[in-house]
N, C-alpha and C positions, 0 to 999 in steps of 0.2 A: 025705856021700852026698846030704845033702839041699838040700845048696848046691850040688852039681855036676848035682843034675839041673835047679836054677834056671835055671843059667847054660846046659845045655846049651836049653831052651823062649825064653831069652831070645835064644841066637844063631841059633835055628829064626825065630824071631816077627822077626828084626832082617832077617835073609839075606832072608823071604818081603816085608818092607816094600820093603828094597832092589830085589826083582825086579819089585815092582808099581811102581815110581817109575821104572824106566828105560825107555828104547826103542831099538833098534837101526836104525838109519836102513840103510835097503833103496832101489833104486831100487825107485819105482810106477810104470802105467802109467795115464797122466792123457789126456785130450781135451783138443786143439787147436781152439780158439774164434776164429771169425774172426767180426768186428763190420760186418756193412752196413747199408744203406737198403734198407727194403722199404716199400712202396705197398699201400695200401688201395683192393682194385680189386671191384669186381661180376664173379659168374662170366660174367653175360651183358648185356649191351648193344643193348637193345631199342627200334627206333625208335617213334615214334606218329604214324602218317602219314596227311596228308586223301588220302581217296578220290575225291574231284571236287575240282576248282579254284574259287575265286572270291574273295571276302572272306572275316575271319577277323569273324563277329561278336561271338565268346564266347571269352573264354580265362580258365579257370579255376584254373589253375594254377602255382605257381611253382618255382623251384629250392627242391630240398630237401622237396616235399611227397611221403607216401607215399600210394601210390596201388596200386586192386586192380584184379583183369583186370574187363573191362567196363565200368569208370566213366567217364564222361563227362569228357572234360577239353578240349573246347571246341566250337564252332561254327563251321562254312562255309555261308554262303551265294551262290548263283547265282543271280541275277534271272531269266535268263533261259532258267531252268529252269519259272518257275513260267509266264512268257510261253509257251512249247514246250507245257505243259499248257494253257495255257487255248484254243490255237490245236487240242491235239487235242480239248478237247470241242467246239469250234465245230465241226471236221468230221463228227464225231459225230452230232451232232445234225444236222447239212446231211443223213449219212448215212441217217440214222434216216426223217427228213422224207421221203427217195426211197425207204425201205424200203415205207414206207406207200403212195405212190403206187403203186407198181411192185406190192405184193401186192392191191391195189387192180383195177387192172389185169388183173392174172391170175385174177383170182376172174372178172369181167368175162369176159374171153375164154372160160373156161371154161366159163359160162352158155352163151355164143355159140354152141360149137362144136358143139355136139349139132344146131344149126339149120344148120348150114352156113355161117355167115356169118362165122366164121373159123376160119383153118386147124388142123391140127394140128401141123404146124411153125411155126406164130406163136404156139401158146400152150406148147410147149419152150423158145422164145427168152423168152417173154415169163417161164418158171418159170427158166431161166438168168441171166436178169438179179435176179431177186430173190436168186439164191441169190448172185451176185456181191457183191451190196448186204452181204447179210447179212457175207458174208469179210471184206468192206470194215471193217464194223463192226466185227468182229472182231479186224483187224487197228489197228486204232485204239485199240482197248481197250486190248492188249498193248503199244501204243508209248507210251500212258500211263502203263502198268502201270512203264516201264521208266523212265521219267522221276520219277514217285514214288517207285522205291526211289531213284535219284539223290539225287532230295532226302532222302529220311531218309537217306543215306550221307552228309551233310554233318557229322555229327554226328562227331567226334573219340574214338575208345573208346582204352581204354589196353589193350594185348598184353598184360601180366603183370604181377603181384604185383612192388613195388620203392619204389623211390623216385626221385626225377625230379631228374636228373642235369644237364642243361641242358634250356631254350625259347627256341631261338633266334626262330620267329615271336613277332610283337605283336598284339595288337588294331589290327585297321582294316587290317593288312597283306594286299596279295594275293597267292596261293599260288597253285603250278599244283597238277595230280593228281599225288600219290605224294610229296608234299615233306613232311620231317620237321618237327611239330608242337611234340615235344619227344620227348628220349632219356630213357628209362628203365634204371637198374640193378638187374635183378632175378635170382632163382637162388642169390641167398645171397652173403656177400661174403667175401674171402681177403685175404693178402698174397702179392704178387708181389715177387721178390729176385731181383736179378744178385750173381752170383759171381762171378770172374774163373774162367777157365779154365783155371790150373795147378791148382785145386783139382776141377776136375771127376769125376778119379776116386777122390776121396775122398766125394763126397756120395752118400748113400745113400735113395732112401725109406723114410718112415717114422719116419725119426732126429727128435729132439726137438729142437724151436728154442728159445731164448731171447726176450724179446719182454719189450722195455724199455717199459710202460705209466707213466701218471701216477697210479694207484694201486700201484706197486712191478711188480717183474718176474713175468711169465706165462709160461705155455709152448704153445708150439704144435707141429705135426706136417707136417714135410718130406711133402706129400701127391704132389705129381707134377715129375719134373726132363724139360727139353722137351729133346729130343736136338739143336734148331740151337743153332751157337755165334754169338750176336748181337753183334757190335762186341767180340768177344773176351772175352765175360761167357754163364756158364751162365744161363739164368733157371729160375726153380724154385717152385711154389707153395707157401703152409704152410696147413693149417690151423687157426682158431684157437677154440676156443670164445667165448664172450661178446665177439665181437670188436666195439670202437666204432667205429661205422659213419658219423657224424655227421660227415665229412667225408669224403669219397672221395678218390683219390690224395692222401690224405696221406700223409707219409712216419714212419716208424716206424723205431726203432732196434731188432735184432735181431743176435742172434748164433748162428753158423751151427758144427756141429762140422765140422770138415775134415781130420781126421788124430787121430792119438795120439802119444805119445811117454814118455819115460822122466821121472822128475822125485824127486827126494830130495824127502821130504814130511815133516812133524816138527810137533809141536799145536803151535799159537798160545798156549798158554796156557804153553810153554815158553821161548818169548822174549820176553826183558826190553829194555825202550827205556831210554836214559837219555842224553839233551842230545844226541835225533835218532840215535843209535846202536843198531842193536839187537843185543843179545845173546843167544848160545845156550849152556847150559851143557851141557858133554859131560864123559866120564871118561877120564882119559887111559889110557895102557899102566901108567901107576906105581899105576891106581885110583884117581886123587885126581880131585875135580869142577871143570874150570875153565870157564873161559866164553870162547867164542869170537866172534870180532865177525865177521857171517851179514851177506850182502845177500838180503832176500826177495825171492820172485815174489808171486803172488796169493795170495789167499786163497782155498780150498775149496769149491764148494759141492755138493750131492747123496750120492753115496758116501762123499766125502772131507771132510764138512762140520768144518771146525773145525780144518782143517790149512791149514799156508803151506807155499809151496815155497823150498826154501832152495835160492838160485841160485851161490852162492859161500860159504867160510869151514867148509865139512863133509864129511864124505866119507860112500860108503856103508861099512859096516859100522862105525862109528861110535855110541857109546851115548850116548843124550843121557835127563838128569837130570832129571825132571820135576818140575813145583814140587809 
């Protein structure tokens, strides 16, 4: 009794080993990865433009410097801006000289007119021409006024936060008004991807990208798909955290999910290689373990980490024998 209750724990302990060693191959449903070229782009594209024309006499700047909104990034000067000024304080001053005569004058008359020796319509002209003088002046100030801010508008400021993506002006070079000084990438940076357009209504926002870096692979997030179809490719933005920014359109390898499908999936640690061959051991209808010669797909990674797909040599409902 005490041997047959051995043998019966022994074939309890042997059946429960047997069921934790096998697996039944099931279709799974696995993500279709398509491999493109995506670009390292700035969300925005921001010119740095002189506001008056002339020479360039400061340019402080190169490609690839970063740069914040406000900072100086170079110099215009107009000679003949500072000539324009110094022509309005001459009149100014011409001004001024006839202001004094002319209230001069009216104080004059004014004494007069109580005597009769001049009119009362000669001392309104004579208070009309002061007050002319006076506008004059006035307006002189103001066309100064307008000619100083010119000149401190020479000064080159940068639109926004980025980094300086080309400069095409040089020092010494002459610009008109409104001519790009240099282009700024600011607003944060992405990657830009074409698709081709049979996959268009398989991508989704939001879906997770792949993103083949020089520290090992990352992931990013399908943030926006643009509805035109361009030369027969969706475009589609991702975003990425910590993304390396240190060269702009550069190109990045990434992979894109564009479907699902079915796929026999079976551990890695179940097929044996031997002189480039690899094998899968299964059980057949007789119970006995043989091993079958498998062509893999890929290896696994995420939910499925640590499975290959067995593309030939297995079927589904098939038990395969784990080491």
């Amino acid at each position: 009794m005490k041997h047959l209750s051995i043998a019966l724990l022994l074939l309890t302990a042997t059946t429960a080993l047997v069921r934790a060693e096998t697996l039944t191959l099931a279709p799974t449903e696995i993500t279709e990865w398509k491999a493109v070229q995506a670009r390292v782009e700035s969300r925005d594209v921001v010119p740095a433009r002189a506001r008056i024309g002339g020479v360039i006499a400061d340019l402080s700047i190169s490609e690839g410097d970063l740069v914040t909104a406000g900072q100086q990034l170079g110099l215009v000067k107009d000679d003949k801006i500072a000539f324009q000024i110094a022509a309005q304080d001459a009149q100014q001053a011409a001004l001024e000289a006839q202001l004094v005569t002319a209230e001069a004058e009216y104080k004059r008359a004014d004494t007069l007119v109580n005597q009769g020796v001049v009119t009362r319509q000669r001392l309104a002209q004579l208070a009309t021409d002061v007050e002319v003088i006076r506008n004059q002046i006035a307006a002189t100030k103001a066309s100064r006024a307008v000619l100083t801010q010119q000149e401190t508008e020479g000064a080159v400021i940068a639109p926004a936060d980025g980094r300086v993506l080309t400069v095409p002006a040089t020092r010494g070079s002459v610009i008109l008004p409104g001519e790009a000084i240099a282009t700024i990438g600011s607003g944060g940076f992405f990657l830009r991807l074409a698709v081709p357009e049979r996959f268009a209504g398989e991508l989704e926002a939001g879906a997770e990208i792949r993103i083949a870096t020089e520290g090992g692979e990352s992931e990013g997030r399908l943030a926006k798909i643009y509805p035109e179809i361009d030369n027969g490719r969706v475009i589609a933005d991702v975003e990425v955290d910590r993304l390396d920014t240190a060269f702009v359109n550069a190109r990045v390898l990434v992979e894109v999910p564009v479907g699902k499908r079915a796929a026999l999936l079976a551990p890695a640690a179940a097929v044996s290689t031997r002189h480039g061959i690899d094998f899968l051991s299964v059980r057949n209808h007789a119970g006995e373990t043989v091993e079958r010669t498998v062509i893999l797909g890929a290896l696994q990674t995420g939910e499925h980490e640590g499975m290959v797909e067995i593309i030939s040599g297995a079927q589904a409902g098939e038990t395969v024998v784990l080491p």
